[in-house]
N, C-alpha and C positions, 0 to 999 in steps of 0.2 A: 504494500500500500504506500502510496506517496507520503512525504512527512515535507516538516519544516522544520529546523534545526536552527537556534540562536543562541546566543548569551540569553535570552528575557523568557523564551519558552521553545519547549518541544510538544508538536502537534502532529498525528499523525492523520489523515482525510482520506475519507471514506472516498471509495472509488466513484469514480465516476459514472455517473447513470447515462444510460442511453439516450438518444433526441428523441423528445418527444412526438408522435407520428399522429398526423390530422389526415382525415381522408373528406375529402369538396367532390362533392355530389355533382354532376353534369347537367345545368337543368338548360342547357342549352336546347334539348328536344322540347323539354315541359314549353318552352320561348316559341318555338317554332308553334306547336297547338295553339296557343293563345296569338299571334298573330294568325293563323287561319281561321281561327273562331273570329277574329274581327273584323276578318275580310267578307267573312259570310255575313255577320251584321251588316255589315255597310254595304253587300249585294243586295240585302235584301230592302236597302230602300234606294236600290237604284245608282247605290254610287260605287266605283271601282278604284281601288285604290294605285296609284303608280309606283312603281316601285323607288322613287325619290320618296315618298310618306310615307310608304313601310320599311325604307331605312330609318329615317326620321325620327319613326316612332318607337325603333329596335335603341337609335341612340334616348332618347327620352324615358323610354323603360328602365334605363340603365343609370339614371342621374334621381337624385334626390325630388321631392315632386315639387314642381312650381308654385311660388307663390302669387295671391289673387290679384300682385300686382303685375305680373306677364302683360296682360291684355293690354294694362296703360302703354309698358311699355313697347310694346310691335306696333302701338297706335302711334305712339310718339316719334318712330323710328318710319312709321311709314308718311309722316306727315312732315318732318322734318329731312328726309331723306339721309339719315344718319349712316342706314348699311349701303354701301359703296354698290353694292351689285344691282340696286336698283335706284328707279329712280333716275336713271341715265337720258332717259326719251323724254322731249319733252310735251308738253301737250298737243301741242302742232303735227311732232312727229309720229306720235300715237294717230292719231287721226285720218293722216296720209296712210299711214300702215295700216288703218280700218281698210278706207279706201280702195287701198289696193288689192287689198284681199277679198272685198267684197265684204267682209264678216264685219257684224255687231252684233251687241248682245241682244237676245230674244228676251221679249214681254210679255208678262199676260195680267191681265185685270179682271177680278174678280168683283161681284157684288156679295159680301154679306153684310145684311141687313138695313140700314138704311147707305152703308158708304162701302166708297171703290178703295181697292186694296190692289196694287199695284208691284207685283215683283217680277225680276229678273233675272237671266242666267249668269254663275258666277263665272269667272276665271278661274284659271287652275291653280294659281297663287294664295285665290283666297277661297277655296278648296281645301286647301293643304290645311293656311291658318284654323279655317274651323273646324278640321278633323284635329290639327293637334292638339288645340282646347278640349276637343272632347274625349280623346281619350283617356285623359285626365282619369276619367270616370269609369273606364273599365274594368269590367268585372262588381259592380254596382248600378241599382235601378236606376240611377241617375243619366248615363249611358245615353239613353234613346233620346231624353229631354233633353239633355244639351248638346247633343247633336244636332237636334231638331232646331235650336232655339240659334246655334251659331249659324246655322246656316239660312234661317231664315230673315237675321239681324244684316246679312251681308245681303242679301237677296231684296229684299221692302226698298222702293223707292220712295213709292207716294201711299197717304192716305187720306182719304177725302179729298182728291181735288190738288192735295196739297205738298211738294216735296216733303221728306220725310224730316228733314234737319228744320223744315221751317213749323212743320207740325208740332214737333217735338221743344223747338226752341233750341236743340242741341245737337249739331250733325253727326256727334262723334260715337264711336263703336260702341262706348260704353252705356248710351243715353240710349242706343238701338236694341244691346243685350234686355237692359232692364223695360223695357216698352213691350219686348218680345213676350221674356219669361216672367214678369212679375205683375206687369200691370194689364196686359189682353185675357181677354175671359179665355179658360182654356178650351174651349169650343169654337173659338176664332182663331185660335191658334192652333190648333190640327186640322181645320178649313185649309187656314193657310199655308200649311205642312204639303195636305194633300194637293193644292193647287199645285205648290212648287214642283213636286214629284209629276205632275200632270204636264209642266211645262219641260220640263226635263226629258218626258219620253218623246214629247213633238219633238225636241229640233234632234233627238238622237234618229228618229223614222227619218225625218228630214233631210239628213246629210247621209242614212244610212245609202251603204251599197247595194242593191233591190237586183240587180240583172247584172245578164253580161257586160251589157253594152256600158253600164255603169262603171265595171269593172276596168271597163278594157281602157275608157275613159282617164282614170285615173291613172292608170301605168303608165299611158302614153303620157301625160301632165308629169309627171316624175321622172321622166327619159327626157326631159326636157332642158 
């Protein structure tokens, strides 16, 4: 056995114990089910996820959860043009590039009850943003409702007549979330769920590919 030897003491020590040995379970499979389980949530109202937001949301699993101040800030970031990768077009340029493409966003206007309710098709940017707020909630009843509630906050333009920042008094995301989820009857607010989803299957029939001749169309525009 090992010792220690001095003028002041001898001490002899107990041998050495072996490294303690931990065994890390692979829940790397368990990761993969629960993102197919949420890809089939969000098939099942119509949305498909790209695989930019199912990375996204693999890094976001993996980070402690966000605080309820996120929202301010991606608002803050997208109004002030802070992150560098956007923000580069300016509205002008945006415009020409509708233009030229022919594309803008699809509408639809709804009557419930005495007033017009007015939404729109998102982008895929803010797409992204209100799936990644919402899966916040995963694996909790919360899940559908704020799914439902982000994506209908980016979607409402007008109500009554009225843009929705002038309706509100407040154009900003956060005045849209709470208008959404806290203050509409929730019977106007799965109206306006279902409409969105309603509007979402037109312009996918719309642009879908139906025939050959559609088909052939396309390849030729791509050989271009």
């Amino acid at each position: 056995m090992p010792g220690i030897k001095s003028e002041i003491m001898n001490k002899t020590l107990p041998a050495s114990q072996g490294l303690r040995e931990f065994e890390v379970s692979d829940e790397s499979g368990q990761e993969d089910e629960n993102i197919q389980e949420l890809e089939a949530k969000f098939a099942q109202r119509g949305i498909k996820l790209d695989p930019s937001t199912l990375q996204a949301i693999r890094a976001k699993q993996s980070m402690e959860p966000l605080t309820m101040d996120v929202e301010k800030d991606m608002s803050a970031a997208r109004q002030e043009k802070i992150n560098p990768k956007r923000g580069r077009l300016t509205a002008a340029a945006k415009k020409r590039v509708e233009l030229l493409s022919g594309l803008k966003r699809n509408t639809r206007t709804c009557l419930i009850g005495e007033y017009e309710y007015q939404l729109q098709t998102l982008k895929g940017i803010e797409i992204r943003e209100a799936i990644m707020m919402a899966v916040m909630y995963e694996g909790t009843v919360e899940l559908s409702f704020e799914t439902r509630k982000q994506l209908l906050a980016r979607s409402i333009t007008h109500v009554a007549g009225n843009e929705i920042g002038m309706f509100l008094g407040d154009d900003s995301l956060e005045a849209r979330l709470e208008f959404i989820g806290d203050e509409l009857d929730e019977r106007i607010t799965s109206r306006l769920y279902e409409e969105y989803l309603s509007l979402l299957n037109e312009v996918t029939e719309k642009y879908a590919i139906k025939t050959e001749e559609d088909a052939k169309k396309v390849a030729d525009d791509l050989k271009k």
